[in-house]
C-alpha positions in Angstrom: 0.0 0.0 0.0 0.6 3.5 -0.8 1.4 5.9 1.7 -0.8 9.1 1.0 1.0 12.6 1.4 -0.4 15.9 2.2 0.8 19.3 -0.1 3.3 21.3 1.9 3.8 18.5 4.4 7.0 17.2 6.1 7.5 13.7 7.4 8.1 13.7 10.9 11.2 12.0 11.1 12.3 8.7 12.4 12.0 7.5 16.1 15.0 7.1 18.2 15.1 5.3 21.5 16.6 6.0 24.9 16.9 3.5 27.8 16.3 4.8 31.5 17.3 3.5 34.7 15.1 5.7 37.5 16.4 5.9 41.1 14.0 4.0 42.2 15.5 1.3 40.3 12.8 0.6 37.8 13.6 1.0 33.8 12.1 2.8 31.3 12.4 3.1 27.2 11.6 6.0 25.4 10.9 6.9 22.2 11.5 10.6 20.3 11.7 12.0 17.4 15.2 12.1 15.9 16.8 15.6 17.1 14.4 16.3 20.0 16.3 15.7 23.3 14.3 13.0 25.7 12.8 14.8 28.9 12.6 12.6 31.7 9.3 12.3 34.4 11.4 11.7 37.5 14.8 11.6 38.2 16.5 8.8 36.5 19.6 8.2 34.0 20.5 7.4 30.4 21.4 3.7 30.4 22.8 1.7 26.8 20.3 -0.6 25.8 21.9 -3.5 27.2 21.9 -2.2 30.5 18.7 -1.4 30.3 18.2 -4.9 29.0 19.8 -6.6 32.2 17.7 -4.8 34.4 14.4 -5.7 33.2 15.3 -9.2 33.6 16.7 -8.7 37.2 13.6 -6.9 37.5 11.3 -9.6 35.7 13.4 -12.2 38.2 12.4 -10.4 41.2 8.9 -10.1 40.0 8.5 -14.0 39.6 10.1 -14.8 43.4 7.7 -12.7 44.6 5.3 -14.1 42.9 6.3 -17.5 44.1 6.2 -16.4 47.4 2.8 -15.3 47.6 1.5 -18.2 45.8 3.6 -20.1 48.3 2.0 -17.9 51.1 -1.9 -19.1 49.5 -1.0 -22.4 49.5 -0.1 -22.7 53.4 -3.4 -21.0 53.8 -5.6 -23.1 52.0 -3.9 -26.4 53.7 -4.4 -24.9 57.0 -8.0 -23.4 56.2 -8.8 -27.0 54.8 -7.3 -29.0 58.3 -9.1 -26.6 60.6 -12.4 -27.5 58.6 -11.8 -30.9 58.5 -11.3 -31.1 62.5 -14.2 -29.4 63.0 -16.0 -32.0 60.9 -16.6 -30.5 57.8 -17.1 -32.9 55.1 -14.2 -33.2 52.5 -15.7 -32.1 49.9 -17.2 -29.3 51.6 -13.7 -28.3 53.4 -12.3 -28.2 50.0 -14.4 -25.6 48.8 -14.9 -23.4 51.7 -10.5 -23.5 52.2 -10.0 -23.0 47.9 -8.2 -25.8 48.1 -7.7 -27.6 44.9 -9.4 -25.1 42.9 -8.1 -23.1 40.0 -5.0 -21.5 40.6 -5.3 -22.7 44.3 -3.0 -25.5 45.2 -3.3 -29.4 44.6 -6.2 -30.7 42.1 
């Protein structure tokens, strides 16, 4: 396809990008147009690409420990939901449900 042009108009220019580190550790990529300087929300610094590349993934890394851990954290809490149930003589079936215990996304099936 074509691409249509307007009388008396410019093309923008090409995008360049930037990689960000903030100081809050978090990472950011930007995109400007080619000659405009990048302006930064919050304090942070310019970082090559593959910097910014290894922090995502330190980032992404942390993100699925945590991740692990609260799942971990759910799990403990359904087993012990489901025993308390149990002992106070709550059908299986029944303790099972109530806990979330081997429901979607909720410990053994």
């Amino acid at each position: 396809m074509e691409s249509m042009a307007i009388a008396g108009a410019r093309p923008l220019g090409e995008y360049v990008d930037h990689y960000v580190i903030y100081e809050d550790g978090t990472a950011g990529h930007l995109q400007v147009l080619e000659g405009q300087e990048p302006t930064l929300s919050r304090p942070g610094r310019f970082v090559s690409r593959d910097a910014y590349s290894d922090r995502l993934g330190e980032l992404q890394a942390a993100t699925a420990v945590h991740v692990a851990e609260l799942e971990a954290g759910d799990q403990a809490r359904h087993e012990t939901d489901y025993a308390a149930l149990l002992g106070a003589g709550v059908p299986e079936e029944t303790a099972r449900r109530m806990s979330g215990l081997g429901q979607a996304g909720h410990g053994r099936h």
